[in-house]
C-alpha positions as CSV (number, residue, x, y, z in Angstrom):
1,X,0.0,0.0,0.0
2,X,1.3,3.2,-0.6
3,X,0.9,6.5,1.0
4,X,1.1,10.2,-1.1
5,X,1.9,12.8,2.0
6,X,2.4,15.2,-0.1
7,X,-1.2,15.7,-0.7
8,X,-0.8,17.2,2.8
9,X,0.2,20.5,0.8
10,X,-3.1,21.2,-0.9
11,X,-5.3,19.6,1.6
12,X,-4.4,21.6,4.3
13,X,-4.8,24.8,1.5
14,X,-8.2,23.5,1.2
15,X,-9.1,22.9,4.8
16,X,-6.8,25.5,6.6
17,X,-9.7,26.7,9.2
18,X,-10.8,23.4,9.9
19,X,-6.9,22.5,10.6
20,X,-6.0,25.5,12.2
21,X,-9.0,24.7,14.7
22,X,-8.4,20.9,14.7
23,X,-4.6,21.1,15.8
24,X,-4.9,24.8,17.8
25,X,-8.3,24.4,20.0
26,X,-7.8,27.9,21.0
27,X,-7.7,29.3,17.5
28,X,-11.3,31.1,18.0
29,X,-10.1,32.8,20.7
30,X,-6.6,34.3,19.7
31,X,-7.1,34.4,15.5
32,X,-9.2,36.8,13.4
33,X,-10.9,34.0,10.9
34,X,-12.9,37.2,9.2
35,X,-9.1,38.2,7.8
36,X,-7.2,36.3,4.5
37,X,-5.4,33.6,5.6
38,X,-1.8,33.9,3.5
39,X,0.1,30.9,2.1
40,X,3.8,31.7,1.9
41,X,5.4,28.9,0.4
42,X,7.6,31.0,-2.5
43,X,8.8,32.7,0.3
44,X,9.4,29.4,2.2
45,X,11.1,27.6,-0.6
46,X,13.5,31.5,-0.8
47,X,14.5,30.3,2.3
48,X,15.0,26.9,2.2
49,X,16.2,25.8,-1.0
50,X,14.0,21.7,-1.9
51,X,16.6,19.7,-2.2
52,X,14.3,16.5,-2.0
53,X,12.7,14.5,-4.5
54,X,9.6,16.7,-4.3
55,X,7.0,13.4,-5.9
56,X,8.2,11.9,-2.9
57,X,9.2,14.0,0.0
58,X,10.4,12.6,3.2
59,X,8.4,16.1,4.9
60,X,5.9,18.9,3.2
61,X,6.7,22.4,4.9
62,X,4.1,25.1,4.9
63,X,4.5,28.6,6.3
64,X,0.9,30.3,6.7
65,X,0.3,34.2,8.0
66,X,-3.0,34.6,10.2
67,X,-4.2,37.8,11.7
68,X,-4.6,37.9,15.4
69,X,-7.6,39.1,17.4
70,X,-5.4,42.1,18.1
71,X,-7.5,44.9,16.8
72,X,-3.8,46.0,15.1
73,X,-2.3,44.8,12.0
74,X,-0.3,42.4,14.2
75,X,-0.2,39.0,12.3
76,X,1.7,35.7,13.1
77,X,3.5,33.2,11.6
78,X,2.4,29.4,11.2
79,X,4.9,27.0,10.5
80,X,3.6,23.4,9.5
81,X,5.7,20.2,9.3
82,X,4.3,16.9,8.3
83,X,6.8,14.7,8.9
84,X,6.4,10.9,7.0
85,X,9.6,8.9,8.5
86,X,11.9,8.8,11.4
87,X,14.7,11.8,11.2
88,X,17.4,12.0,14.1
89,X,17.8,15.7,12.2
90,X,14.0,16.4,12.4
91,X,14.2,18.7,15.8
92,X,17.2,20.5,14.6
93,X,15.1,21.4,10.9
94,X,11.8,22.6,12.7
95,X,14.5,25.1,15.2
96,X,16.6,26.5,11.9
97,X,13.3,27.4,10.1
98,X,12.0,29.1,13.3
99,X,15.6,30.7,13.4
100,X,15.2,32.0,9.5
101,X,11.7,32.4,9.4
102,X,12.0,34.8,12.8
103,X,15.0,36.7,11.1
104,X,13.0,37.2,7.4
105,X,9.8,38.7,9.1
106,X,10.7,39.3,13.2
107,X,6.8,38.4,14.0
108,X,5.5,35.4,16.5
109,X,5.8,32.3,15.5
110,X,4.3,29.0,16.7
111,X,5.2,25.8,14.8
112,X,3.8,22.5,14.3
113,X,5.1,18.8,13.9
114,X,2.5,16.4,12.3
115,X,4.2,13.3,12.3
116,X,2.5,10.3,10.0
117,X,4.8,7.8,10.4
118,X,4.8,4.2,12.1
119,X,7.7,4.4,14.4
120,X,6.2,4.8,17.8
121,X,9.9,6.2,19.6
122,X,10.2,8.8,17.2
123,X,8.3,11.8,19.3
124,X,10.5,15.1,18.5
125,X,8.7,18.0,20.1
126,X,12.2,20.2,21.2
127,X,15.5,21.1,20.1
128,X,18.3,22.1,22.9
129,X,22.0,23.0,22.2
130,X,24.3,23.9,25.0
131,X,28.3,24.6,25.1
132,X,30.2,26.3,27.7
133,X,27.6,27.5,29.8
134,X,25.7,28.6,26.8
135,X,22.4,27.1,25.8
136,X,19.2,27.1,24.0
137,X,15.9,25.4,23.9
138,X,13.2,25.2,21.6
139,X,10.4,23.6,22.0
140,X,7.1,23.4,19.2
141,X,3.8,21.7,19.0
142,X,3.9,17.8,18.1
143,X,1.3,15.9,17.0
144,X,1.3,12.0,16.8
145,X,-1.0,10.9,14.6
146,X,-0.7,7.3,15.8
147,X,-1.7,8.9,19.1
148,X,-5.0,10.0,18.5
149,X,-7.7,7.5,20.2
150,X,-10.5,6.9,17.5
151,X,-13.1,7.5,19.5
152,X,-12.1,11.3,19.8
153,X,-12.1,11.3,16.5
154,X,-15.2,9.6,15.9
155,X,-16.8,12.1,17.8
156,X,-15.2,15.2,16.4
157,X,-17.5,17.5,14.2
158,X,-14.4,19.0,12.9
159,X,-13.7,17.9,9.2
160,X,-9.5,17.5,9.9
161,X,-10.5,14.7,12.3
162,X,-11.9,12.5,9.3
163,X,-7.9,13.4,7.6
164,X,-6.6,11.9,10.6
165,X,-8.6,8.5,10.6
166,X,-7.7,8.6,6.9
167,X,-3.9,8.5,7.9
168,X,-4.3,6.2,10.7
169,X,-6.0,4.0,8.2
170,X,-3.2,4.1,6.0
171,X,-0.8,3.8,9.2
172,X,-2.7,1.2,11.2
173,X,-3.8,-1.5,8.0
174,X,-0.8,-0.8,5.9
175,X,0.0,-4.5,5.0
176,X,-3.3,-5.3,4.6
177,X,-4.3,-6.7,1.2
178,X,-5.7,-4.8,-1.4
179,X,-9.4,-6.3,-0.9
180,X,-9.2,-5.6,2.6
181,X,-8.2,-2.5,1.9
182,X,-11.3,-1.9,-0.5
183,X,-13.5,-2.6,2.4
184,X,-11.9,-0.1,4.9
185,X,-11.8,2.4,2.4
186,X,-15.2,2.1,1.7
187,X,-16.1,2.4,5.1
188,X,-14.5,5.4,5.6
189,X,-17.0,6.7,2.8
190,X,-19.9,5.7,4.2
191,X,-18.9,7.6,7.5
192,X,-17.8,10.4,5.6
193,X,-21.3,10.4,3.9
194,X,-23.3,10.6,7.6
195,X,-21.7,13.1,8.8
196,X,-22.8,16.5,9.1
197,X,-19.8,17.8,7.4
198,X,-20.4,20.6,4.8
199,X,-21.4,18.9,1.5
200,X,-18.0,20.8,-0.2
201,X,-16.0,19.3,2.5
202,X,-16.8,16.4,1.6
203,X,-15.8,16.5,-1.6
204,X,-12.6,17.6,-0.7
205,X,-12.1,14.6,2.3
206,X,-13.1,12.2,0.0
207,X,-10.8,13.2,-3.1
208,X,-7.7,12.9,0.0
209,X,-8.9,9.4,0.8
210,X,-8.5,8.2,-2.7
211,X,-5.3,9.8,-3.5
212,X,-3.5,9.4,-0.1
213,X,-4.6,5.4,0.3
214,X,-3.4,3.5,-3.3
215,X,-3.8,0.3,-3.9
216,X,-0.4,-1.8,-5.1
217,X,-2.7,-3.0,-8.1
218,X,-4.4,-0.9,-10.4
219,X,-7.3,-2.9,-10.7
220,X,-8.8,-1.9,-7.3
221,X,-8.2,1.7,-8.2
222,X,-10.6,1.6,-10.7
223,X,-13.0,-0.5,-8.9
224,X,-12.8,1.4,-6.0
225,X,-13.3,4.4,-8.1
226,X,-16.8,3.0,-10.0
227,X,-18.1,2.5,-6.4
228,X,-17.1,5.6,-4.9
229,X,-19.5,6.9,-7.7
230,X,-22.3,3.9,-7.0
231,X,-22.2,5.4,-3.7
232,X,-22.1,9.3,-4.2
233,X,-24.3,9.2,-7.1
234,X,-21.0,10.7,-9.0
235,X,-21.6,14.1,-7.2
236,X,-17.7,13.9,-6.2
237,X,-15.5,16.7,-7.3
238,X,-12.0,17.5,-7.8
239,X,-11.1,19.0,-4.6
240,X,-7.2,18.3,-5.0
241,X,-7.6,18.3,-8.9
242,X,-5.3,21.7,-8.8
243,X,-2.2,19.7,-7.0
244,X,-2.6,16.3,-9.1
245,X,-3.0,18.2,-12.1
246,X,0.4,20.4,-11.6
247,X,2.6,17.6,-10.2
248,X,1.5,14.9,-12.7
249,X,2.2,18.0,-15.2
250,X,6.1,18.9,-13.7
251,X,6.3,14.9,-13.1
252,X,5.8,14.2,-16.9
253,X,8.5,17.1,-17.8
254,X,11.0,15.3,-15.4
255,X,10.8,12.1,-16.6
256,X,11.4,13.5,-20.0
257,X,14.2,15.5,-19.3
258,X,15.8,12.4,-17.4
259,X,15.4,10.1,-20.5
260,X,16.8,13.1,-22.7
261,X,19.8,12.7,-20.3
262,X,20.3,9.1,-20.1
263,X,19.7,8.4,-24.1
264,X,22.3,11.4,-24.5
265,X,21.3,12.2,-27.7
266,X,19.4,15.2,-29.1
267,X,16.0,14.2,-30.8
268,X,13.7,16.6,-32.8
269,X,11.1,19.4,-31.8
270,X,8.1,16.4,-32.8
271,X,9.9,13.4,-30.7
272,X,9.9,16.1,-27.8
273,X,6.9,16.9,-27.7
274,X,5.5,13.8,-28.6
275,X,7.8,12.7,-25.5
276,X,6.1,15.1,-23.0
277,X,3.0,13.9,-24.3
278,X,3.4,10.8,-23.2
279,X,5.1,11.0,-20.0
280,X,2.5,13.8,-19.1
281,X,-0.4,11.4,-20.0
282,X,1.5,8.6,-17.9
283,X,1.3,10.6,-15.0
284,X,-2.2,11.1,-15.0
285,X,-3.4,8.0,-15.8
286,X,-1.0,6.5,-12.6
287,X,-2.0,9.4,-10.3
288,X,-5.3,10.0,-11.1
289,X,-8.4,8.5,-12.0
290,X,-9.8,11.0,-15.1
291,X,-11.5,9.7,-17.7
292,X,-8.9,8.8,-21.4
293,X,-11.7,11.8,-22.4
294,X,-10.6,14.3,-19.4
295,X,-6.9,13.3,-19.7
296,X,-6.7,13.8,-23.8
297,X,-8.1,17.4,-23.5
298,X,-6.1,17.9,-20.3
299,X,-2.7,16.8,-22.7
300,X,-4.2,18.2,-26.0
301,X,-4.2,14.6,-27.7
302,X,-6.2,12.4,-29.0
303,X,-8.3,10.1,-26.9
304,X,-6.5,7.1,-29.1
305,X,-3.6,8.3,-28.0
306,X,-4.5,8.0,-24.0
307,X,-5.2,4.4,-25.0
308,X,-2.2,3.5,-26.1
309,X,-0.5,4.5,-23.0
310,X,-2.8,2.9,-20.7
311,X,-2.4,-0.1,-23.1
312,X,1.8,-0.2,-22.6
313,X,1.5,0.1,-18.7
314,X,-0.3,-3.0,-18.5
């Protein structure tokens, strides 16, 4: 079974007042909700340079400005971690963004570890340095996802609790087969469905649990995709569509340019093309579930073409 955390990046886009509440239970109280909520990730990546494989990142960083309750233009700074696999470095990360984050905007910052991996020792939540009778400590918000009891969640109304039982699913039954899997993921629908959760939410929550929870073969993708629709009446939307779209899009490029590299020759303007073509349509027929219809217009080729790639990754 494999897991996509970096969906986290757009979810949390999606959702951010619904996270912010879920993970800060005193958010009403200190944050002005009626004011734009900021994502500052070009400024994030100014800062810290990716140098990870970014279609399949150990961590997803986010850096969001809120404005406080204040009554002044005071705003703060959010920094966000989620944090996949164990890191003996992690700590030391989460205190040099606080230390270049501070120094960029010198505003208050509160920062955030979501961790979604299995290991059950690794619990970061502080960083401390100390030499010659100097020291410092620094200490942020961790969050366990592992830790989380399901009844709390069960009996959240918040819409970031359903997220977490979608990770825990992922965490908890990860060696599950693929028609157990079906059946879990199915159930998390149907709870999904009950809830009173805002019908657009929905969408959203249940466009995360088919992209973050894949099947190993692609067979159940599809099916799990026909019943999804069975069972919403195909009211679903794209609520992550944006995200998939641009990372299936650079992924397609990538592979190109790394095939250009390895083959070191130089081919044509119509084999280039006709090579981004093909690893862009690749990319969305592994990473998404569109129609050969949606994916052809999406590429600008034919829906013949579409077929023939699906055909070679059999």
């Amino acid at each position: 079974m494999k897991r996509d955390d970096a969906l986290w990046k757009g979810l949390i886009e999606d959702l951010v007042d619904d996270f912010l509440r879920f993970y800060f239970p005193e958010a009403d109280e200190i944050l002005n909700f009626k004011r734009k909520i900021s994502f500052l990730d070009k400024e994030l990546e100014q800062l810290f340079p990716n140098t990870q494989d970014e279609f399949n990142p150990k961590y997803v960083d986010k850096l969001i400005k809120v404005f406080t309750k204040s009554g002044t233009e005071e705003w703060i700074l959010i920094h966000v971690e989620v944090q996949g696999s164990t890191d003996k470095n992690f700590a030391k990360r989460m205190f040099t963004y606080y230390t270049r984050i501070f120094n960029k905007y010198d505003k208050e910052i509160t920062a955030l570890a979501i961790l979604t991996d299995k290991n059950k020792s690794f619990r970061p939540s502080f960083y401390k340095s100390e030499f010659m009778k100097t020291s410092v400590l620094y200490e942020f918000n961790s969050y366990k996802i592992l830790d989380i009891p399901p009844d709390t969640l069960e009996q959240s109304n918040n819409p970031f609790a359903k997220v977490v039982e979608v990770v825990q699913t992922a965490l908890k039954k990860g060696r599950n087969p693929d028609a157990k899997l079906f059946d879990l993921k199915i159930e998390l629908v149907r709870k999904l469905l009950k809830s009173n959760i805002d019908k657009d939410k929905i969408r959203v929550l249940l466009r995360f649990l088919k992209l973050y929870i894949r099947f190993e073969k692609q067979e159940y993708n599809h099916k799990f995709e026909q019943k999804l629709e069975e069972i919403t009446n195909k009211t679903t939307t794209m609520g992550l569509e944006e995200f998939v779209l641009d990372r299936a899009k650079r992924m397609g490029l990538k592979e190109g340019r790394e095939q250009g590299i390895e083959q070191g020759i130089e081919q044509g303007k119509d084999l280039k093309e006709q090579e981004k073509n093909y690893n862009f349509t690749k990319a969305l027929l592994l990473d998404t579930d569109f129609s050969d219809e949606k994916i052809a217009t999406l590429v600008g080729v034919d829906v013949s073409f579409v077929k023939e790639v699906k055909a070679s990754l059999k």
